[in-house]
N, C-alpha and C positions, 0 to 999 in steps of 0.2 A: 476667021480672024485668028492670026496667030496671038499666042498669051501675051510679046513682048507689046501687041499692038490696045491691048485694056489699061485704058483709063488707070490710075494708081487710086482715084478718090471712089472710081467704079471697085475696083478689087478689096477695097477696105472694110467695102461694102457686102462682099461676098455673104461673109458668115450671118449679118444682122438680116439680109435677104432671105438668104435661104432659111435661117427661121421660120420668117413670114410666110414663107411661100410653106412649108412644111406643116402648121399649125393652120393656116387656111384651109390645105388639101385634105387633112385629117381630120381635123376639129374646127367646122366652119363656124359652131353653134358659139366661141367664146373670143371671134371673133367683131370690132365695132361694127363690120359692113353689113354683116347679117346677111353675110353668103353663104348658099346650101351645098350640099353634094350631094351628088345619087349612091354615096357608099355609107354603109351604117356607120354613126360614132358608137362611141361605149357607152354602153346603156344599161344601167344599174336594176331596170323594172325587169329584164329579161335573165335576171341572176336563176341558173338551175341547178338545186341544193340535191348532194346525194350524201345522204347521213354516213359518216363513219359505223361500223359496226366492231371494229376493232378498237378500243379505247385505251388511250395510254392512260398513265399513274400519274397524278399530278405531285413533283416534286415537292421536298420542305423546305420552308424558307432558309436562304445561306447555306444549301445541299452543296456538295462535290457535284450533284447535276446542273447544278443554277449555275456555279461559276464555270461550269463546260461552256455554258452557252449554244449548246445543240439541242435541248431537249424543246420542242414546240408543241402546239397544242394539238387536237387531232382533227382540226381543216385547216382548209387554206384556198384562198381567191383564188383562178387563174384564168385568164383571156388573152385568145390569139386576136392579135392582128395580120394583116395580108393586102398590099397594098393595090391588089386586083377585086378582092372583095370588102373591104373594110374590117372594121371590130365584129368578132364572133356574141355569141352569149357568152356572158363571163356565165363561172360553175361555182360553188361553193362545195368542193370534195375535202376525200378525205385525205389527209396530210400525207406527202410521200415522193418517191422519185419519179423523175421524167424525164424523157427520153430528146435528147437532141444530136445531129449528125456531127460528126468528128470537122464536115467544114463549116459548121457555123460562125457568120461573123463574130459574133459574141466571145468564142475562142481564140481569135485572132486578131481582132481588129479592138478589142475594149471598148464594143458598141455597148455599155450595161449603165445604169444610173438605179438610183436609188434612194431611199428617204430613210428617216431613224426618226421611230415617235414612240409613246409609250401610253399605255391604255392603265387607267385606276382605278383601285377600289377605294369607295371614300367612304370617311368615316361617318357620313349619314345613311351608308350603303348601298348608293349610288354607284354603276360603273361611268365614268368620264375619258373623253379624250383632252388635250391640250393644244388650243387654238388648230386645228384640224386644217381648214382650210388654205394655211399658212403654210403646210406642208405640201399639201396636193398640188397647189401652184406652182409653188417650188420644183418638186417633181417635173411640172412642164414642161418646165424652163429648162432641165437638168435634160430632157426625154429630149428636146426639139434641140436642145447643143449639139446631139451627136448623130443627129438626122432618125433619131425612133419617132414612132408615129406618135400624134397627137392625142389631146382625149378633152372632156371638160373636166374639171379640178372636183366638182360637185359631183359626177358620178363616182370618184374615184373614191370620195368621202364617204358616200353612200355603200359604198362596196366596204369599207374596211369596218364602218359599224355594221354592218352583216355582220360579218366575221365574230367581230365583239361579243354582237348579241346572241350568237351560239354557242362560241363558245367561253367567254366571259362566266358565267355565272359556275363554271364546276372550276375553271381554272386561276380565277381569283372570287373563292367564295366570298359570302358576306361575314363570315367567321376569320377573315385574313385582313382586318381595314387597315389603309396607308400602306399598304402592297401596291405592286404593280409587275407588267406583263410591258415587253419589247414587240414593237411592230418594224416589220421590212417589207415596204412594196418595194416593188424590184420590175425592171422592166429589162431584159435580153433583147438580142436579135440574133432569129434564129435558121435565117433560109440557110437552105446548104449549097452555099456557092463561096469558093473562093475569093472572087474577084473584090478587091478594094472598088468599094461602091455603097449608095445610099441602100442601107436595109431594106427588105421587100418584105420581110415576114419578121415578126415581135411576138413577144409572151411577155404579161402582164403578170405579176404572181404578186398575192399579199401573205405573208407569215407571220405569226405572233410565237415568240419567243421567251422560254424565261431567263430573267436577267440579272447578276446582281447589282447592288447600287456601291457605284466607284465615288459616291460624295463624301461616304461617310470617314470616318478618320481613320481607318485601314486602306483609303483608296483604292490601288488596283490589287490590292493583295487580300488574297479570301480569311476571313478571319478565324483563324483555326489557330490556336496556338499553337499546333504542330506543323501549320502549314504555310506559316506568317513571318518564317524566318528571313532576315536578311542575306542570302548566303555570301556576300561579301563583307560584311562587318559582325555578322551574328549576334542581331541583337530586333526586339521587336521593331516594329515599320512606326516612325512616331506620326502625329498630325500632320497634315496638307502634304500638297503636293511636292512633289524635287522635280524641278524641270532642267536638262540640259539644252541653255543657247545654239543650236546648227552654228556649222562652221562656215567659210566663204565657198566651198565649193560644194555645200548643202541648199538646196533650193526647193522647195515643195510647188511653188507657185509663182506666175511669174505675169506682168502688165500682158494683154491680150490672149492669156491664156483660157484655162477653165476654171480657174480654181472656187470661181463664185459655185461652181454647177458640182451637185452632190454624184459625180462620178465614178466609178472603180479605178480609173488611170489616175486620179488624184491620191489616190491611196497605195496602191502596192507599191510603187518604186517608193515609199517611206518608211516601209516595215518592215528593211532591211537593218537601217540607222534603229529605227526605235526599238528593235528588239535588242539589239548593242545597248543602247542606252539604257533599258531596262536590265540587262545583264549584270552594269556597271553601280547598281543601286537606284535610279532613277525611273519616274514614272510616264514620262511622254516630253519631249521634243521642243521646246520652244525654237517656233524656226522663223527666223531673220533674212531678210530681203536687203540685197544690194547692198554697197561699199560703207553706206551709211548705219547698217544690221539695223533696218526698219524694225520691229516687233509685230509679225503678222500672227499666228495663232499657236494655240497650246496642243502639240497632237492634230485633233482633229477638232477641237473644240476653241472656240472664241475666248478669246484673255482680255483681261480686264487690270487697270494698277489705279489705285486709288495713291493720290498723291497731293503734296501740298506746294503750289508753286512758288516762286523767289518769290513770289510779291503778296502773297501771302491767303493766297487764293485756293482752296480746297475742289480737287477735282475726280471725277468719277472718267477715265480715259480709256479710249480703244479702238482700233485700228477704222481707219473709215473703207466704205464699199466703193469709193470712185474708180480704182484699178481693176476689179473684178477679181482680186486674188485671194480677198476673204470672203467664206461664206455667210450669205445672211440668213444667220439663226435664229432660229424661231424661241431660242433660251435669251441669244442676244439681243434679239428685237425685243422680246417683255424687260429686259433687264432697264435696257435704255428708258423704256416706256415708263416704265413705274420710279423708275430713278428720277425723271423727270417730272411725272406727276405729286411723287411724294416725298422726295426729299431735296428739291431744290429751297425749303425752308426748314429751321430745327423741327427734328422730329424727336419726341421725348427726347432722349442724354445724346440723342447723334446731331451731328453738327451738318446745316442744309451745305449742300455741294452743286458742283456746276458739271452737267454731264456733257464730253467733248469725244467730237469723233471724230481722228486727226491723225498722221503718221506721228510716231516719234521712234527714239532710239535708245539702243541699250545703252546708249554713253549716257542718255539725260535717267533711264532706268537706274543707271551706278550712282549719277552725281546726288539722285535723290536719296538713294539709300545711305552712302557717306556722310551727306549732309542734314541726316535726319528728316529730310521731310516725306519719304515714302511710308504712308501708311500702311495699305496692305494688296495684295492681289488675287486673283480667281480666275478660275477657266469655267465656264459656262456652254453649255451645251448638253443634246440630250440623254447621253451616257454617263456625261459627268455631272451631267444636272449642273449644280453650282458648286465648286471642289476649291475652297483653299488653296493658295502656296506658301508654303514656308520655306522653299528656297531656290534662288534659278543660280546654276553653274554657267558663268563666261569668261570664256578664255581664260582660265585656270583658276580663276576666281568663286569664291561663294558668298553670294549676298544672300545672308539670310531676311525673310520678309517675316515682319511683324504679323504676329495671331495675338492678337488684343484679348478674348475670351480663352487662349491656351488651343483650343482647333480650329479656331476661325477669325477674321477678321470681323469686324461689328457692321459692317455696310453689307458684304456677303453673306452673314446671319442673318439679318434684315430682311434683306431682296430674296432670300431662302427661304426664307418661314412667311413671305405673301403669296410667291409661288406655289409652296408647297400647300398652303391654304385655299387656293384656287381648285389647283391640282387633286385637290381629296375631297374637297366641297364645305369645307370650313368658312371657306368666303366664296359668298355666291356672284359670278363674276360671269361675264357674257365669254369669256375665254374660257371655260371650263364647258362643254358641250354633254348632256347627258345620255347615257346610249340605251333605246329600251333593253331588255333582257327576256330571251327566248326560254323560259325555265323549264322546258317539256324538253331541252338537247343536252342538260347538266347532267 
């Protein structure tokens, strides 16, 4: 059957198909039908651990090494898939390079996805993750978009607290609390064949990373008074964020695309503009969709505008998932939650709010700042955690946004300091997951 001669409501269908059918073939086990295959899934009981004996140095906190963002711990997860044999034994080795052929799709075709989570040390001295599960599914979803094989979301969990529990306990001791470590699983495809075609062979890899925290009110810039200059204005970097609005012929994400799914093609054709815009004094990208400059997200992280409408209505707002062109963050998913839970009535001095997830525009963004009823805004997400803005540049324009405490908005201090409570074990919460610890590998 020639192509002209397929159905239009059949070809629409294509992509949401071939999921299915991809997650079935690979991962029958988190599937409703409870269809088997005769190929191994990934299987977390068959993890085989070979000790580092080369041990790196564990950086200081706010180091030249932290803010590299290259220094990792000394393992790392890794498992091949192979779509003649299934899932290998994942390994728990020691950290380091690996070898793949010059045609691998991963190279050429931007078969890669990925996740971004962050492991803690809490102040009861507990290591934790952050709703865990939230991620791994995610990952699925991201792995089955671009035809990589499948897995169940619970192995893959199970794999990453491995990890933790080895090497967690030397790399955020219990002498470091309300620290934390960057996790990357990361899935390639790796056969070495040219041909544009579904992946035949995958690598599964987990890394933990040390990171610094871009919430705090230096943002992206490492706190060094030597090394915090502005070099366009020369002067320190003050509170929150500066976001520059995209222009009409900047697009990051677009109706039918990927932009829900935590991919690499989502990212590099953006890091051309954002590092301009960080050149120009500015910290990440607010990028705007279509004629109307929708407000989709900050960088790579979920935005948020707390605002007060003409009728007098107090709202907690942000971009909704129905287009599939924002991501659903596991920062922005609690945010909504607990907004929702906790402060749809006064809460001490803050005033209950209505949380709405809706398209709007940077014209109704201006009208409120003009008209005084923009309260304040935030980018949410796991690098930025929860980051203040104090200002977005459009179309030649600077709206400056209200920081009510002088670095934060009082609804973003709020939802920061529940998470962050979660997050460290201050508040004992079914979203905070505890990870045992291996203290014979510290």
């Amino acid at each position: 059957m020639s192509p002209s001669a397929i159905d239009p409501q059949t070809t629409s269908e294509l992509t949401s198909s071939g999921i299915a059918h991809t997650i079935t073939k690979t991962a029958p086990s988190v599937t409703t039908n409870g269809s088997s295959s005769s190929l191994p899934e990934l299987n977390a009981s068959q993890l085989i651990f070979t000790r580092n004996t080369t041990l790196r140095q564990v950086p200081e906190t706010n180091s030249p090494e932290v803010w590299a963002q290259s220094t990792c711990t000394d393992h790392m997860i890794t498992a091949k898939w192979d779509s003649l044999t299934g899932w290998e034994a994942p390994e728990l080795r020691p950290y380091g390079a690996f070898s793949i052929m010059p045609t691998a799709s991963v190279l050429h075709y931007a078969t890669e996805c990925f996740e971004g989570m962050k492991f803690y040390r809490g102040y009861d001295g507990k290591l934790r993750l952050f709703r865990p599960d939230r991620n791994c599914k995610r990952m699925l979803g991201s792995a089955s978009r671009i035809a990589l094989p499948g897995f169940n979301p619970k192995e893959l969990q199970k794999l990453i607290m491995k990890l933790i529990s080895v090497d967690g306990p030397k790399w955020l001791p219990r002498s470091r609390p309300g620290t934390f470590l960057y996790l990357r699983p990361t899935m390639i495809a790796t056969a070495a064949a040219l041909g544009v075609q579904k992946p035949k062979e995958a690598l599964l890899y987990v890394i933990a990373c040390c990171f610094p925290s871009f919430d705090e009110p230096t943002g992206t810039v490492m706190p060094d008074p030597n090394l915090r200059i502005n070099a366009n204005k020369g002067h320190l970097k003050k509170p929150g964020l500066k976001l520059l609005a995209s222009k009409d012929d900047m697009v990051r994400a677009w109706p039918g695309g990927f932009g829900y799914a935590k991919v690499g093609a989502n990212y590099g054709p953006s890091l051309i503009a954002q590092a301009e815009a960080r050149e120009r004094g500015y910290d990440q990208i607010l990028w705007l969709f279509g004629p109307q400059c929708d407000v989709t997200e900050a960088g790579a992280s979920n935005f948020f505008v707390v605002w007060r409408t003409r009728e007098g209505r107090l709202q907690l707002v942000t971009a909704p998932l129905d287009d599939k062109i924002i991501l659903d963050g596991v920062t922005r998913r609690s945010v909504i939650e607990l907004a929702r839970e906790r402060l749809s009535k006064t809460w001490e001095a803050l005033e209950g709010l209505e949380v709405v997830e809706t398209k709007y525009t940077m014209a109704e963004v201006e009208e409120a700042t003009e008209e005084g009823r923009f309260v304040e805004a935030f980018a949410a997400g796991t690098a930025f955690f929860v980051a203040p803005v104090s200002q977005i540049h459009f179309r030649g324009k600077d709206l400056d946004i209200p920081l009510a405490n002088g670095v934060s908005g009082d609804y973003a201090a709020v939802l920061k300091t529940w998470l962050r409570n979660i997050m460290y074990g201050k508040e004992r919460h079914d979203w905070g997951v505890i990870v045992e610890e291996q203290e014979e590998y510290a």
